[in-house]
LOMI-206158 format. One line per field, with one value per residue: residue number from 1; residue in three letters; z, x, y of N, C-alpha, C in turn. Coordinates in steps of 0.2 Angstrom, whole numbers, padded with zeros to 4 digits. Atoms other than C-alpha are relative to their C-alpha. Example, Ala and Ser with C-alpha at 12.3 -4.5 7.8 and 13.67 -1.06 7.14 Angstrom:
BEGIN
num = (1 | 2);
residu = (ALA | SER);
n_c3 = (0000 | -0001);
n_c1 = (0004 | -0004);
n_c2 = (-0006 | -0006);
ca_c3 = (0039 | 0036);
ca_c1 = (0062 | 0068);
ca_c2 = (-0022 | -0005);
c_c3 = (0000 | 0003);
c_c1 = (0004 | -0004);
c_c2 = (0006 | 0005);
***
This chain:
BEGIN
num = (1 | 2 | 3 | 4 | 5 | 6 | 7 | 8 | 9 | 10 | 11 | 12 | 13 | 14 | 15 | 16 | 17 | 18 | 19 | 20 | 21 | 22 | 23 | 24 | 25 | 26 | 27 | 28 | 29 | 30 | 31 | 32 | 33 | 34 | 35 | 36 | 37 | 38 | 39 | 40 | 41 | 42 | 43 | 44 | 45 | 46 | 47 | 48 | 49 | 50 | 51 | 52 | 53 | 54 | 55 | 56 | 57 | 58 | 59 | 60 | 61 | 62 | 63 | 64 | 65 | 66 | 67 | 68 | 69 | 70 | 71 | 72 | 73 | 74 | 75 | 76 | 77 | 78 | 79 | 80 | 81 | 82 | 83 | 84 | 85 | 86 | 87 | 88 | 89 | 90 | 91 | 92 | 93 | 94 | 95 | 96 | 97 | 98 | 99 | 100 | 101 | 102 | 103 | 104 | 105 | 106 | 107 | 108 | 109 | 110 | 111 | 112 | 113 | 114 | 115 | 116 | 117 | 118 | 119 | 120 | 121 | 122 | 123 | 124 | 125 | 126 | 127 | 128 | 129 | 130 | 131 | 132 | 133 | 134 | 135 | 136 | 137 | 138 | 139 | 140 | 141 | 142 | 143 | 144 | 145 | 146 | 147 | 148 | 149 | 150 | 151 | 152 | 153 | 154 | 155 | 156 | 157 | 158 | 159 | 160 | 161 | 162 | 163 | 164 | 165 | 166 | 167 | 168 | 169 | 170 | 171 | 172 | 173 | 174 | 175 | 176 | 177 | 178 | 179 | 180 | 181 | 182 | 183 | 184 | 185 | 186 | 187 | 188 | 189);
residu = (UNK | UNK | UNK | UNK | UNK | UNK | UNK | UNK | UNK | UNK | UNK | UNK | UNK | UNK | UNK | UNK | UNK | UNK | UNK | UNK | UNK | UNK | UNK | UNK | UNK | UNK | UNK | UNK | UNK | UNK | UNK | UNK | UNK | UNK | UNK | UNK | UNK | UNK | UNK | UNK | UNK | UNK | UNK | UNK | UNK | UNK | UNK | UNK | UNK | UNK | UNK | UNK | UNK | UNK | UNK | UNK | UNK | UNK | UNK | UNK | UNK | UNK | UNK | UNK | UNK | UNK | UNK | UNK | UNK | UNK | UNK | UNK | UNK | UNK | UNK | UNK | UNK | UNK | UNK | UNK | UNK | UNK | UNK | UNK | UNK | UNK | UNK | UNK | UNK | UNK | UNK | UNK | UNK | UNK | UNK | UNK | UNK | UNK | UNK | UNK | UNK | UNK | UNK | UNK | UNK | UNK | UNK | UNK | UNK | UNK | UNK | UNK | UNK | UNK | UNK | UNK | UNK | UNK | UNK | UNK | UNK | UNK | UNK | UNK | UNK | UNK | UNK | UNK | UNK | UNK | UNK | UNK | UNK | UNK | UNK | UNK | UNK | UNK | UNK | UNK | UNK | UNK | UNK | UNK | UNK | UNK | UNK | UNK | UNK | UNK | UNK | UNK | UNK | UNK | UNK | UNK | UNK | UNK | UNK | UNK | UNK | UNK | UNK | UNK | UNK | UNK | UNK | UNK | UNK | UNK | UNK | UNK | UNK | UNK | UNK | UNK | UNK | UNK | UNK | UNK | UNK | UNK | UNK | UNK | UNK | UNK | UNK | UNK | UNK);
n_c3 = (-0007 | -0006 | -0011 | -0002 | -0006 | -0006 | 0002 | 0000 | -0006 | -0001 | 0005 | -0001 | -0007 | 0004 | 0001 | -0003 | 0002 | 0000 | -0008 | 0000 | 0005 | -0001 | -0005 | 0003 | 0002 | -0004 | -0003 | 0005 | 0001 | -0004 | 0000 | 0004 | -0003 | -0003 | -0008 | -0005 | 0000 | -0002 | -0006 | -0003 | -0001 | -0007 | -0005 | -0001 | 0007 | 0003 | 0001 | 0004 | 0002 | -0004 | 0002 | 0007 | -0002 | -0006 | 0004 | 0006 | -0005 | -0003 | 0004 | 0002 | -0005 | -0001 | 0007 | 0004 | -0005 | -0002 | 0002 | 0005 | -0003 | -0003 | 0005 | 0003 | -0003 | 0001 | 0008 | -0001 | -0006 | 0001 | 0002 | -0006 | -0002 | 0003 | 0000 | -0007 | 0001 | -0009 | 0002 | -0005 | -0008 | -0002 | 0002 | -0007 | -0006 | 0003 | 0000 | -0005 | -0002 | -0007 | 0002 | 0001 | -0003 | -0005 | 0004 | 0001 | -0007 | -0001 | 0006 | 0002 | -0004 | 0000 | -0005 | 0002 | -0005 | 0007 | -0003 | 0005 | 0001 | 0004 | 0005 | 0001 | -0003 | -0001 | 0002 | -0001 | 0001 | -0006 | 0000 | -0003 | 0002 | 0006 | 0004 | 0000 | 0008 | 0003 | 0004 | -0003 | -0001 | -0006 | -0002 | 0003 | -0003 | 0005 | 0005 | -0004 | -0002 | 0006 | 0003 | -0006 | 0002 | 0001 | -0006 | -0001 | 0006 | -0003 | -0007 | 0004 | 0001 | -0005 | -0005 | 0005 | 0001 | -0006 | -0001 | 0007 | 0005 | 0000 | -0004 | 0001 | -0005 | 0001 | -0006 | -0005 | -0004 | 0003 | -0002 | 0005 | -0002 | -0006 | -0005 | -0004 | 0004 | 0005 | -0001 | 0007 | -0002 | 0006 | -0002 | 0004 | 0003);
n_c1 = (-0002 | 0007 | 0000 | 0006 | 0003 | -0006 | -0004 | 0004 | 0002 | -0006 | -0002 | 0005 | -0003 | -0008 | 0000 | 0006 | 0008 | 0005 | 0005 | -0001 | 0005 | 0006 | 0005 | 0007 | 0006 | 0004 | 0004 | 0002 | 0006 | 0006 | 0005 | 0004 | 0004 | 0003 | 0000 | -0001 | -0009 | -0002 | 0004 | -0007 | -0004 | 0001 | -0001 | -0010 | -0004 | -0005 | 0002 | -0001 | -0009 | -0001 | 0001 | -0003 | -0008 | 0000 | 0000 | -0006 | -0006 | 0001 | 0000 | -0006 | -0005 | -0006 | -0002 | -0007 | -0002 | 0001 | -0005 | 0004 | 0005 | -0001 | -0004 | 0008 | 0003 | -0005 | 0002 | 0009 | -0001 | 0002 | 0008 | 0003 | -0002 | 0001 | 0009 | 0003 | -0004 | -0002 | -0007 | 0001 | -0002 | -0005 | -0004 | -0002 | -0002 | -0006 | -0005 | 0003 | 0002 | 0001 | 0007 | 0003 | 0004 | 0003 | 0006 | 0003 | 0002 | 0003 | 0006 | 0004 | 0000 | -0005 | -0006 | -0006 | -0007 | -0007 | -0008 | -0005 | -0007 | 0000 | 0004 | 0005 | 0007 | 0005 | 0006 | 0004 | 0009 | 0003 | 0008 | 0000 | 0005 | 0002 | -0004 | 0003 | 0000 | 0006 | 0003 | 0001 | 0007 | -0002 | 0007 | 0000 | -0006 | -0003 | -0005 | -0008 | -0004 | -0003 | 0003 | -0006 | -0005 | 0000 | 0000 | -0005 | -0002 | 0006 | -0005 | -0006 | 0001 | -0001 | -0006 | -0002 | 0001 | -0004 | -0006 | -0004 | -0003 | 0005 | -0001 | 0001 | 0007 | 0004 | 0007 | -0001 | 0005 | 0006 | 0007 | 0005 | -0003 | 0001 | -0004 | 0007 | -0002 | -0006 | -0008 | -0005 | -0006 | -0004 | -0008 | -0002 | -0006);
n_c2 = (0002 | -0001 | -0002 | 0004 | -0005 | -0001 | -0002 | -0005 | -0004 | 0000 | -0007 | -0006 | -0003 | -0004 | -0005 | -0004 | 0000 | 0002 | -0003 | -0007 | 0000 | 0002 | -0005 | -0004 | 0003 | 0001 | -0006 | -0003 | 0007 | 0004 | -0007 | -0001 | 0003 | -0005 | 0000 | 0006 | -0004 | -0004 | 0003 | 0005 | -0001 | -0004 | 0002 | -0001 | -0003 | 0005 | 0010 | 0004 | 0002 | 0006 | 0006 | 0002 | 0003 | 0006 | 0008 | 0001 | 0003 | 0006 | 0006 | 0003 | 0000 | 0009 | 0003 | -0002 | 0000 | -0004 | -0004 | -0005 | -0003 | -0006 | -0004 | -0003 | -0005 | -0005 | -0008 | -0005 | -0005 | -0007 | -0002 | -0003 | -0004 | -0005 | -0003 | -0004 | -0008 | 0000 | -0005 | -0007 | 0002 | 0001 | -0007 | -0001 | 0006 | 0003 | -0001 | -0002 | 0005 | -0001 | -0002 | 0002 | 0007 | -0003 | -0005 | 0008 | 0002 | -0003 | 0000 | 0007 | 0003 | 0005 | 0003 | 0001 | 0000 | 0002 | -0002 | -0004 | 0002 | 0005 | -0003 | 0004 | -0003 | 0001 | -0003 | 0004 | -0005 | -0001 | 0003 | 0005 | 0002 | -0003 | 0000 | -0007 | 0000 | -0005 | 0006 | 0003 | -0001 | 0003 | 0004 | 0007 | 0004 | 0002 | 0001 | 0002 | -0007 | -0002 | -0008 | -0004 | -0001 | -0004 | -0003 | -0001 | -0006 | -0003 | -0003 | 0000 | -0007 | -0004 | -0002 | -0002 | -0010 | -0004 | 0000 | 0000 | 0007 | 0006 | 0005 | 0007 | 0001 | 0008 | 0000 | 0005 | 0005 | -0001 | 0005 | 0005 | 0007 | 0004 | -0007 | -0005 | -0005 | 0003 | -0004 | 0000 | -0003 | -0004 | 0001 | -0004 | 0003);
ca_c3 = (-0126 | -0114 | -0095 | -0084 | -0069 | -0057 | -0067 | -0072 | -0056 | -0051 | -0065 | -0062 | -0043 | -0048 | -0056 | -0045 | -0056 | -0047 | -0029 | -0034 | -0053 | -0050 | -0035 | -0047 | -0056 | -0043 | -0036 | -0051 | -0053 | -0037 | -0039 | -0052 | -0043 | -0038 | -0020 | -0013 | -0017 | -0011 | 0006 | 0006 | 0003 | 0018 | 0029 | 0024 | 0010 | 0007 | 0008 | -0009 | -0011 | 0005 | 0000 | -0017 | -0006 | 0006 | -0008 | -0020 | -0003 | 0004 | -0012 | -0017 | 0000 | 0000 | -0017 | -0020 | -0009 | 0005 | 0000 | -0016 | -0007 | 0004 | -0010 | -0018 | -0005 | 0002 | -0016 | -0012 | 0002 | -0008 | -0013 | 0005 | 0010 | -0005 | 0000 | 0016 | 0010 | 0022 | 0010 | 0018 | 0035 | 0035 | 0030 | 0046 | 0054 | 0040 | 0048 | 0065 | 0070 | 0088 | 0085 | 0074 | 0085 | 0099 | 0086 | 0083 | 0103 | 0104 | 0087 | 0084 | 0101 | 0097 | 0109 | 0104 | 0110 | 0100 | 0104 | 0096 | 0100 | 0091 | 0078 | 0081 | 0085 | 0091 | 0086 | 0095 | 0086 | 0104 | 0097 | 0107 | 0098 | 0082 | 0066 | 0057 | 0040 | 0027 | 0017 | 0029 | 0033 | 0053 | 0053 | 0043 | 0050 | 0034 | 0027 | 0026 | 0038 | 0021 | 0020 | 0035 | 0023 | 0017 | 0034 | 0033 | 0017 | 0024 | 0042 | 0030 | 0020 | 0034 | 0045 | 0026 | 0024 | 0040 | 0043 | 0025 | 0021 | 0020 | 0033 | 0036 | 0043 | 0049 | 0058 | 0073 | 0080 | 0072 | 0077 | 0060 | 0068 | 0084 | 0093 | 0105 | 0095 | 0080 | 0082 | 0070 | 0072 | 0062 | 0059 | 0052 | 0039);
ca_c1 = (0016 | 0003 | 0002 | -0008 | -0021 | -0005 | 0006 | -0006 | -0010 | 0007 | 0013 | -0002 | 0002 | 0022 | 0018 | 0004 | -0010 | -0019 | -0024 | -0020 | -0026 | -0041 | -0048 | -0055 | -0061 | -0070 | -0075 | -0082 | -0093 | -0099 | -0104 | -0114 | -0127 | -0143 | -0151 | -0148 | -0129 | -0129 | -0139 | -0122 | -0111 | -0118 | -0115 | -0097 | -0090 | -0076 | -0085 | -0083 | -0064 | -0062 | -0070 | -0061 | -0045 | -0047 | -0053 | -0037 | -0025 | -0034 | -0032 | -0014 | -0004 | 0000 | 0003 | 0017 | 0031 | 0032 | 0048 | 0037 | 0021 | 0031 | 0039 | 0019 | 0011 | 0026 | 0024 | 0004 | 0009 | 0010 | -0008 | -0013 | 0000 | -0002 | -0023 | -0018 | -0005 | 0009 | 0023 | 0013 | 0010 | 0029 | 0038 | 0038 | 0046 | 0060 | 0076 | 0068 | 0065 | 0063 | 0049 | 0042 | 0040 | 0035 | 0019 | 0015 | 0014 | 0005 | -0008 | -0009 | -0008 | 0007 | 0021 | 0037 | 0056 | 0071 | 0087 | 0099 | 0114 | 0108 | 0097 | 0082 | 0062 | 0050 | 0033 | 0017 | -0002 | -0008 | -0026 | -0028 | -0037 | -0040 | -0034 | -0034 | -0031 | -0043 | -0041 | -0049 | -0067 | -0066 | -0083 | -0079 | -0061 | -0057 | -0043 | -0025 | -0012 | -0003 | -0011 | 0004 | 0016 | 0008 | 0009 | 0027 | 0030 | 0017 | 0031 | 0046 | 0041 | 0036 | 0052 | 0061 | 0056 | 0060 | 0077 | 0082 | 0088 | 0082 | 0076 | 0071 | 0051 | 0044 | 0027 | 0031 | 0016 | -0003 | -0020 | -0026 | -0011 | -0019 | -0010 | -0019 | -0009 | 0001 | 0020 | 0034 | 0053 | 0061 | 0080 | 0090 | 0102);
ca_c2 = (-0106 | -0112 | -0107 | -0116 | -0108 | -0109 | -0102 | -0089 | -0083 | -0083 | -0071 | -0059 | -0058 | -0054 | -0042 | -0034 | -0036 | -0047 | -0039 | -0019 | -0022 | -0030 | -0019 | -0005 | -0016 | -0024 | -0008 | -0001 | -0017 | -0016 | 0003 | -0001 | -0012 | -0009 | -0006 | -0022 | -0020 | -0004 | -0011 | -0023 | -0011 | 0000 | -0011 | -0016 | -0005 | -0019 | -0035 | -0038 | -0035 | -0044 | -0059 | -0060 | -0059 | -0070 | -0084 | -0080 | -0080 | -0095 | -0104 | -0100 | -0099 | -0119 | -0119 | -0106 | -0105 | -0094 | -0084 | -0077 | -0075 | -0063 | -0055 | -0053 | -0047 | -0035 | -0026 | -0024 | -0012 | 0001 | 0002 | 0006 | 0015 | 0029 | 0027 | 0035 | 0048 | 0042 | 0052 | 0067 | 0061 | 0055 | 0071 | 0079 | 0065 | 0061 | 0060 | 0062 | 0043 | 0047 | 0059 | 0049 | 0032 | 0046 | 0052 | 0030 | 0029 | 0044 | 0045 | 0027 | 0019 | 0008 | 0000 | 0002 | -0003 | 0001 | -0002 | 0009 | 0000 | -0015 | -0006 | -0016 | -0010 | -0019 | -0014 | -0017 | -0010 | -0013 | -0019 | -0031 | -0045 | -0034 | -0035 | -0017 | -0023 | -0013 | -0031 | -0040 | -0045 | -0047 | -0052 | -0068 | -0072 | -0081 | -0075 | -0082 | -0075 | -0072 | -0056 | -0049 | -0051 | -0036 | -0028 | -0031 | -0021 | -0008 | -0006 | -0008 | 0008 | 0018 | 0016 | 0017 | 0035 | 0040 | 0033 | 0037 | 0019 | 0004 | -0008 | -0025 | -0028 | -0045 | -0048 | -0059 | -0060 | -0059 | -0060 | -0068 | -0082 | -0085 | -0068 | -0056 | -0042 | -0041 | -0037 | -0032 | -0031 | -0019 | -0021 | -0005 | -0013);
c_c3 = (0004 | 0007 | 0003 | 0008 | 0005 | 0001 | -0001 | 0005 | 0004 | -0002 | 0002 | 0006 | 0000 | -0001 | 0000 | -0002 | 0002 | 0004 | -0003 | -0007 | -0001 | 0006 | -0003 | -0004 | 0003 | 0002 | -0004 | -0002 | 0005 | 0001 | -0003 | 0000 | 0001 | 0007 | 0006 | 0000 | 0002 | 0008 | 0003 | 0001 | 0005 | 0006 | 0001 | -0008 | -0003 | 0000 | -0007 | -0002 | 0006 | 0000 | -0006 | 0002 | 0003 | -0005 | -0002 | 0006 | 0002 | -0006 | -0004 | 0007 | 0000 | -0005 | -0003 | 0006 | 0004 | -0001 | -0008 | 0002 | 0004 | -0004 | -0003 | 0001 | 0003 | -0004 | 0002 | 0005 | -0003 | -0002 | 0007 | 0002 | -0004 | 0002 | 0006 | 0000 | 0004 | -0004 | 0005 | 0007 | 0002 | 0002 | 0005 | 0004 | -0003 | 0005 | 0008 | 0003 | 0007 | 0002 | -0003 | 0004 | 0007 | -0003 | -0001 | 0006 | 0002 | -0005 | 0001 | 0007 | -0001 | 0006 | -0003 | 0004 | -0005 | 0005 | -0004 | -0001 | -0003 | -0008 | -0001 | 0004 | 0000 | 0001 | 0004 | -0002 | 0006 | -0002 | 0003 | -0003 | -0007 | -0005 | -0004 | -0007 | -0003 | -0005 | 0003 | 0004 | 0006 | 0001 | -0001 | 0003 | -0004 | -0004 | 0004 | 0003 | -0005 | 0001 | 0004 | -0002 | -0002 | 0004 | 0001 | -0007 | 0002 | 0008 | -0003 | -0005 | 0005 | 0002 | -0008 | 0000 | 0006 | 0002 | -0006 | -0001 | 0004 | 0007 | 0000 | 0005 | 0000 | 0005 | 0006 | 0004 | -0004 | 0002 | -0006 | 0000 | 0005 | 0005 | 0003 | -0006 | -0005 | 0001 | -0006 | 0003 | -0007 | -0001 | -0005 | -0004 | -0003);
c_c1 = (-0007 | 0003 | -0006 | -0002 | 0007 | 0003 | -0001 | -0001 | 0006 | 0003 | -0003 | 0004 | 0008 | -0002 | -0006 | -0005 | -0006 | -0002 | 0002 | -0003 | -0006 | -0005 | -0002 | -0004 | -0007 | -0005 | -0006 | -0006 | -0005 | -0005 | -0005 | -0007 | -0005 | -0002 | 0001 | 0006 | 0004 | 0000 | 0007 | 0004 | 0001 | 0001 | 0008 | 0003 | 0005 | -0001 | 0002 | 0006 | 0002 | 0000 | 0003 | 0008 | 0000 | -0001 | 0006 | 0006 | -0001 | 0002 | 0010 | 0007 | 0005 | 0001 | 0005 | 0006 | 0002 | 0005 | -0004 | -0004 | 0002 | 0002 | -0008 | -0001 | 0002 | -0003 | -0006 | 0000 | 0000 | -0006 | -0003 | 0006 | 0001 | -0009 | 0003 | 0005 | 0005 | 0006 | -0003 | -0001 | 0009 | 0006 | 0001 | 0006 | 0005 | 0008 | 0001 | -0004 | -0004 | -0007 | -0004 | -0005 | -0005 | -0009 | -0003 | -0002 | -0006 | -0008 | -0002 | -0001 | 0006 | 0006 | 0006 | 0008 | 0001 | 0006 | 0004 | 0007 | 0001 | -0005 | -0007 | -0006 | -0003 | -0006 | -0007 | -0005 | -0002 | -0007 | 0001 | -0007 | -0006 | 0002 | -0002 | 0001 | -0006 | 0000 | -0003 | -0005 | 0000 | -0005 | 0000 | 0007 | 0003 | 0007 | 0008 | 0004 | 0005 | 0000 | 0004 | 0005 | -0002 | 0002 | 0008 | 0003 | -0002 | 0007 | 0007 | 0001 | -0001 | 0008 | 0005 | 0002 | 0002 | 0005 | 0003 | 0005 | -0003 | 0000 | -0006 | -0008 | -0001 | -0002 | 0003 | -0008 | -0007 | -0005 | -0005 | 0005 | -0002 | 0001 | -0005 | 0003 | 0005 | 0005 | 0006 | 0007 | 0001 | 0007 | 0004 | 0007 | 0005);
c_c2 = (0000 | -0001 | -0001 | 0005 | 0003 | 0005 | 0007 | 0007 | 0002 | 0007 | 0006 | 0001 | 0003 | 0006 | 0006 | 0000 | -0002 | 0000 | 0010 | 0000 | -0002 | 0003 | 0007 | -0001 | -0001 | 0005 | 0004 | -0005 | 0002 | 0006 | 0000 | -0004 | 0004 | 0000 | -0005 | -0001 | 0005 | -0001 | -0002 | 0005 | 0005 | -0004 | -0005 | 0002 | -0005 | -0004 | -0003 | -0001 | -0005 | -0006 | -0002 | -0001 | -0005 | -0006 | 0002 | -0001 | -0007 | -0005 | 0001 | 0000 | -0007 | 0000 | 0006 | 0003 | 0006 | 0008 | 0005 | 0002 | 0008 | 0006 | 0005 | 0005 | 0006 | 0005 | 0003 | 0006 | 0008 | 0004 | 0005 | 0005 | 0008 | 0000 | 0005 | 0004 | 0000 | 0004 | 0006 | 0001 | -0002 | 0006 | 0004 | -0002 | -0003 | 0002 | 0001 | -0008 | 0002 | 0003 | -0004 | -0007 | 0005 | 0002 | -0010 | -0001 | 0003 | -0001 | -0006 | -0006 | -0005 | -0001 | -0001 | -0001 | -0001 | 0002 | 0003 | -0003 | -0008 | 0002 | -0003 | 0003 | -0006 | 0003 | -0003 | 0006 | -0001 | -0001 | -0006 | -0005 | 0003 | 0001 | 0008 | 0000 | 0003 | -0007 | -0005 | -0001 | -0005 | -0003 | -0010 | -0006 | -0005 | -0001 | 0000 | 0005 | 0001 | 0006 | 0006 | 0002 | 0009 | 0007 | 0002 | 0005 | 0008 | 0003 | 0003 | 0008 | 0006 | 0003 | 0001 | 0008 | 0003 | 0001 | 0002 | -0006 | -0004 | -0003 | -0006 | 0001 | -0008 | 0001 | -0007 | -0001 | 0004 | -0002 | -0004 | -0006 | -0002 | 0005 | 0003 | 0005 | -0002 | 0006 | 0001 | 0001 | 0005 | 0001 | 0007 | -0005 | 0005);
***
């Protein structure tokens, strides 16, 4: 059976291997550099996964339709959301919405409206003109707004955990789209 670059790259990202199995790689590489490598990576600890994303999203965005993209990058969410431990920052706050969006207004500086009688939140990060992706080398402005889908998997677990069932995330507005800030609705299903 032969499978060609596309189809290749395709497969891997499916099945998360090729942005979450290749980032220790990565890292493990770049550890083992000498001074001039360290030099770089003191002055951005993720330059080199960033630029590895930014080419692999820049280069398959137009070429696999956006309904799998968001499905890909979606799954990548849970890389960062276990780096930063959110089962034990959420835990408090399961069951307890109300609190919780009061501790995103509060801790994280977010903007939120939810209307209860249609079940709908509107999310705003309130950076104004900053994107806060940790995959995302703001210096260079580079990479696709693909990389949001991520964001919406990343909002979707969050509020997940907290309502105890599932709900629906989509980025509506993005500053790697042109936006001052990026926004999310979140819909309880």
């Amino acid at each position: 059976m032969t499978v060609n670059r596309k189809e290749f790259i395709k497969r891997a990202c499916l099945s998360g291997a090729c942005l979450c199995g290749a980032v220790p790689l990565v890292l493990a590489q770049s550890q083992t550099g000498g001074n001039q490598q360290q030099d770089q990576t003191q002055k951005n600890p993720n330059e080199l996964q960033q630029e590895w994303i930014s080419i692999l999203l820049n280069s398959i965005d137009d070429r696999i339709p956006e309904d799998d993209l968001r499905v890909i990058l979606k799954g990548c969410a849970i890389s960062h959301y276990n780096k930063m431990n959110m089962d034990e920052t959420l835990a408090p706050f399961k069951g307890k919405p109300d609190d919780f969006m009061a501790f995103l207004i509060k801790e994280w500086d977010w903007k939120i409206d939810y209307d209860k009688a249609s079940g709908v939140i509107l999310v705003d990060e309130n950076k104004l003109n900053r994107c806060v992706c940790p995959m995302v080398d703001k210096t260079k402005g580079s990479t696709s707004p693909a990389i949001c889908f991520c964001s919406e998997g990343f909002i979707e677990r969050m509020f997940t955990e907290v309502f105890g069932k599932q709900v629906k995330g989509k980025v509506l507005n993005s500053v790697l789209r042109g936006d001052p800030t990026c926004r999310y609705q979140v819909i309880l299903t």
